[in-house]
Structure formats: C-alpha cells, structure tokens
C-alpha positions in Angstrom: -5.1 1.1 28.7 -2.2 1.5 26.1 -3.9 1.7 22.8 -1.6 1.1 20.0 -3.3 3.8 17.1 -1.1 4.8 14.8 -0.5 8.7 14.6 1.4 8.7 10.8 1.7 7.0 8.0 3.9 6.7 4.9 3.9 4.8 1.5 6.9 2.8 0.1 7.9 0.4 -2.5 11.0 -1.5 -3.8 12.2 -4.1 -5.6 14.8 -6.7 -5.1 16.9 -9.4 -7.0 19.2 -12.3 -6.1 19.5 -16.2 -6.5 17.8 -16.8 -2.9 14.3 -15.7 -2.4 14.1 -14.7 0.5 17.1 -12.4 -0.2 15.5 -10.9 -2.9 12.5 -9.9 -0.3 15.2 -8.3 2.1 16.6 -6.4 -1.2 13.2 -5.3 -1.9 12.6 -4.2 2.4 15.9 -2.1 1.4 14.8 -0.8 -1.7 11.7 0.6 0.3 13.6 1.6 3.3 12.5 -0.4 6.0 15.0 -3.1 5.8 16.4 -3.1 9.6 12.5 -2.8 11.1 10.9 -5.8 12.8 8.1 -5.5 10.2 4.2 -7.1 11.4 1.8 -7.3 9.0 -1.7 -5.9 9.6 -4.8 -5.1 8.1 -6.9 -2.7 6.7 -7.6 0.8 8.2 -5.8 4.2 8.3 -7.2 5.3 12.5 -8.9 9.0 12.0 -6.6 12.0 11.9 -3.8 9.7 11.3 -1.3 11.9 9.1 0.0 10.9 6.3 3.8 11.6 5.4 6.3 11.6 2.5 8.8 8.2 2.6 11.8 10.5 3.5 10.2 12.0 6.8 8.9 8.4 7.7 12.1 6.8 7.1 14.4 9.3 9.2 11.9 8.4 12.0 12.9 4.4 12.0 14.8 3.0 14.5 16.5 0.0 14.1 15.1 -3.2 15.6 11.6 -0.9 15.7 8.3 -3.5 15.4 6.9 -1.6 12.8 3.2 -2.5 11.7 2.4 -2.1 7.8 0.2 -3.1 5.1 2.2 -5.2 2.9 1.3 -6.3 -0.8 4.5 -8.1 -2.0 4.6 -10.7 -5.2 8.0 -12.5 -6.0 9.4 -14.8 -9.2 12.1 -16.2 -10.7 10.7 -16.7 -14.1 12.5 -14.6 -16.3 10.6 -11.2 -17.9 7.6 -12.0 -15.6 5.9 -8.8 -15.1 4.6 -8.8 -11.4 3.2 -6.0 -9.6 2.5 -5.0 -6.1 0.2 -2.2 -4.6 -1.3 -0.7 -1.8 -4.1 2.1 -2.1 -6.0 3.9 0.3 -9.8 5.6 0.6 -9.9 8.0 2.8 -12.9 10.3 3.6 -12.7 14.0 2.8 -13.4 14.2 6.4 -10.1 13.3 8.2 -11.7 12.4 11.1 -13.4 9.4 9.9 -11.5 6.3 9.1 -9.9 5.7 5.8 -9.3 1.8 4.1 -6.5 0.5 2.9 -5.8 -2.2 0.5 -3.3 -4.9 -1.2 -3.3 -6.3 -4.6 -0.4 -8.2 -6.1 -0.4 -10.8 -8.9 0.7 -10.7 -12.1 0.4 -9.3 -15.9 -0.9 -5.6 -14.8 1.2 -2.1 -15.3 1.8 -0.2 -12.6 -1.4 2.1 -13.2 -3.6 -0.3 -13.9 -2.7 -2.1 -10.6 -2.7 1.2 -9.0 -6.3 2.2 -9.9 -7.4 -1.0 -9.0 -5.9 -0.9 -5.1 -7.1 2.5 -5.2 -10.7 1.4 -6.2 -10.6 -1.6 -4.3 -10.0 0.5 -0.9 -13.2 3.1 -1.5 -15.0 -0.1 -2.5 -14.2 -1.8 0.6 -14.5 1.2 2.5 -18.2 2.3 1.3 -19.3 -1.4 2.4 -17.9 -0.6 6.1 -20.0 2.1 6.0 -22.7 0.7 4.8 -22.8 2.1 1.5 -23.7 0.6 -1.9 -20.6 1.8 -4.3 -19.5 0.9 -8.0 -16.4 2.6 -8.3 -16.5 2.9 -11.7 -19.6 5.0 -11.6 -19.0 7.1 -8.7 -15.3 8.3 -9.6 -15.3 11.6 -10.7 -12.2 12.4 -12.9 -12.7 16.0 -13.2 -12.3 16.3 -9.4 -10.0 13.2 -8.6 -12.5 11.7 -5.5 -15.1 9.1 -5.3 -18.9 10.4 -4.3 -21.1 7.8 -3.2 -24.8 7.3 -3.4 -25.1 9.1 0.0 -22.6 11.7 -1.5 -19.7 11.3 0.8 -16.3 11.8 -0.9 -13.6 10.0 -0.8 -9.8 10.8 -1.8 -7.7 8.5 -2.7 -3.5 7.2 -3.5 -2.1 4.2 -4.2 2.1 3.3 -4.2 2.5 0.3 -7.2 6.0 -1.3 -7.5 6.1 -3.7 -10.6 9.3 -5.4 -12.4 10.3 -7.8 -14.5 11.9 -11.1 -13.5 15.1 -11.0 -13.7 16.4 -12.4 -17.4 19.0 -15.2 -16.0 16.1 -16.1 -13.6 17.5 -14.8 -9.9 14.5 -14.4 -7.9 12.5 -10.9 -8.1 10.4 -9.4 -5.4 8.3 -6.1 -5.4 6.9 -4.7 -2.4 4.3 -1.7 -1.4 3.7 -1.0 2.0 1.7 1.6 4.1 3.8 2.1 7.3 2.0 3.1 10.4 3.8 5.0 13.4 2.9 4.8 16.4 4.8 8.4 17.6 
C-alpha cells in the first residue's frame, strides 16, 4: 500500500497586494515561495519523525506543478489599514516519535505575537485533547523553559510562523498567508 506520510516539513508566510483578489492570494503563494505548486489543503498533524526544515531547504526541493499538501491559514481585505493576520503553530511532543498538531488561526485586529501565541497554544491544546489529556495552556506553559508540561507531565515544544499586514491604503486587495508544507520525499 502507498502511504502518503510526509517525511519533512517547512514553515512559510507572505503577503500579497493587487486590485484582484485572487491575485493578491497568488502574490502572497509567491511571497511564501510556493507559488508554482499545485497546493491541497489538509489538516492537522505533523506524522512522527517527520523533520522539520528551514523555508530555504524546503523551497529548493519544489518542483514545479508538484501537489503539495500544507496547512494553510490565509485572511484577505481590501479595506484600507485593516490589520489582518494569519498563523500556523505546531505542538509537538519532546518525543519525536509521537505525533505533533498543527493549527490555523486568521482573522483580524491581533499583532503578529499575539496571533502567534495563540496558534501556538491552540496546537498543544488541541493536541493534549488527542491524547486524552486535560490542558489549560495558560497554566501549563512554562516560560523559563519555552515547552508546555501537562497534567500527566508530557512536554511539548512548540513554533508558530504569523504573517500580518495592513490593507493596502488605496484599497487593492491584501492577503497574508502561513503555511506548514509537508514533503512527501
């Protein structure tokens, strides 16, 4: 059976501007570097022992007209000095051969840390309740040693990549992506 579990992974993010929307998405695709990839969106988790990569080394591994499966949070506006945000962050057990979680937030009206710590929080939180754990992130994140440690003291690591912007001021569309892109080789 041909499995299809990704082996790496790398973050991205861009923005994009012009009068047509959906031009303003493909300016942000090229902003991230993933522009000339048949991009399909999936869900949620990073597959065990699935390394993780800087954008460079993933990008120089692209082919064009590649199907390339990320995790996509992508927000879009033409209202002028909008803020808008999009983020993708990841939980991933200490123990890299357990599965890590990743997840999207987009919207509106948050900086890019604040949106960042909440994707990030977001992932171990959805990833304790996979596991069956009971986890308030705000309780089990321990600064001093940048991790999450649950009530059954498992630690989690985690990252996030957060691309805001403004709307453009003449009102051209604006679109912000973050993406976790999974390959397969």
């Amino acid at each position: 059976m041909n499995t299809l579990v990704p082996k790496r992974m790398f973050f991205t993010k861009g923005v994009g501007r012009h009068r047509n929307k959906l031009q303003s998405f493909e300016m942000a695709l090229r902003s991230a570097g993933i522009e000339t990839c048949n991009l399909v969106t999936v869900s949620s988790i990073l597959p065990p022992d699935c390394k993780i990569i800087s954008r460079e080394a993933g990008t120089r591994l692209l082919k064009i007209g590649q199907i390339t499966y990320v995790v996509m949070a992508q927000e879009s506006t033409n209202e002028p000095n909008r803020l808008m945000f999009a983020s993708v962050g990841l939980a991933q057990p200490k123990d890299k051969k357990q599965y890590g979680y990743i997840s999207e937030h987009h919207g509106f009206g948050e900086t890019r840390k604040k949106a960042g710590d909440f994707s990030e929080d977001l992932a171990a939180t959805m990833l304790a309740q996979t596991l069956g754990i009971e986890m308030d992130p705000d309780i089990a994140w321990d600064e001093r040693k940048q991790l999450y440690i649950t009530d059954k003291n498992r630690q989690f690591v985690s990252r996030s990549t957060t691309q805001t912007a403004e709307g453009h001021k003449d009102g051209l569309w604006t679109t912000v992506v973050a993406c976790a892109v999974m390959l397969l080789e």
